[in-house]
N, C-alpha and C positions, 0 to 999 in steps of 0.2 A: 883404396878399397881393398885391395888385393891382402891389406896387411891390419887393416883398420888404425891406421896411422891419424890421428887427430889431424886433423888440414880442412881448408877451404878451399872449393874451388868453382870458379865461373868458367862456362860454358856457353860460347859468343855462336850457337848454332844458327842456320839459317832460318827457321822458322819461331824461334826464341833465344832469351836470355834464360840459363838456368843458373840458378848459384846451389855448391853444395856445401854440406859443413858435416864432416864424420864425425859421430857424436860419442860413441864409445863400443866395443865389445860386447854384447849380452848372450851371455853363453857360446853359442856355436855361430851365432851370428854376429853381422856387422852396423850397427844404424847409422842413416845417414838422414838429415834433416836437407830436403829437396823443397827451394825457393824459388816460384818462379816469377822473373826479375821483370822481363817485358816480352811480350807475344810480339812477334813481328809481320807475320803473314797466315794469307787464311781467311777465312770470310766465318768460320764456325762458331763468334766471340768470344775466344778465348781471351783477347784482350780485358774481358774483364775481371778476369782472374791470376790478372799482375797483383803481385806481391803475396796470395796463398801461399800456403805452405802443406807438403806432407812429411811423416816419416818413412824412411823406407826400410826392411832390413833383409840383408840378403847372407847366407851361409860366406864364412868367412873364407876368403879366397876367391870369389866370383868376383868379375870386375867388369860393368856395362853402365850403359847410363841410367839411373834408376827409375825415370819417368818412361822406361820402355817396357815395363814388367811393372801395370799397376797392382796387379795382384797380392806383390809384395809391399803395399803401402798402405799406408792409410794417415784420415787428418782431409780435412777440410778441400782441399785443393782436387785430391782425388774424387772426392765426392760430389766437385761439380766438374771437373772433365767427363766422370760416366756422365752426369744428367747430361752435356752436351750432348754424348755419343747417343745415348736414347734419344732426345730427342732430336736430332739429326736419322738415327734410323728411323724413329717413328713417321717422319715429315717422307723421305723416300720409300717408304710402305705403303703412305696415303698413296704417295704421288703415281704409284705403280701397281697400283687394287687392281686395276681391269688387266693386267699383264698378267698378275700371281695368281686372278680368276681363273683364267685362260690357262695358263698354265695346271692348274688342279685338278678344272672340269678335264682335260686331256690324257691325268694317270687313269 
């Protein structure tokens, strides 16, 4: 990434398999095509969103994992890890109305 060198690469993390594939240059930035391979843990079902895909692009010379910055992404893949996160926050919103009640009537 660091160089936007054409390569592949897998990433055997603990909570997934990611594969990456730098795709080329576009102006100041870097794209990279971010696959992800097999969800491993987690209860969230990310598992079933083995084998999506996004792109990502990031200013030439940053080097991180790119599924940590979705903000830089986009394509299918990112678009259901938000729905996850929404609907994971939505479900502990429900689950804690009379806490956030309590909490508001109190300012």
């Amino acid at each position: 990434m660091k160089y936007c060198s054409k390569a592949v690469y897998v990433n055997e993390a603990d909570e997934a398999t990611w594969k990456y594939e730098i795709l080329e240059k576009k102006g100041r930035e870097c794209s990279i095509n971010v696959k992800l391979l097999q969800a491993k843990k987690g209860n969230l079902g990310v598992d079933k969103l083995n084998g999506l895909e996004m792109e990502c692009n990031y200013p030439l010379g940053v080097v991180q994992y790119p599924e940590k910055e979705l903000s830089k992404c986009h394509g299918r893949l990112k678009e259901e890890i938000q729905t996850i996160i929404i609907e994971k926050l939505h479900t502990v919103i429900i689950e804690n109305l009379g806490t956030i009640d309590e909490s508001l009537n109190g300012i």
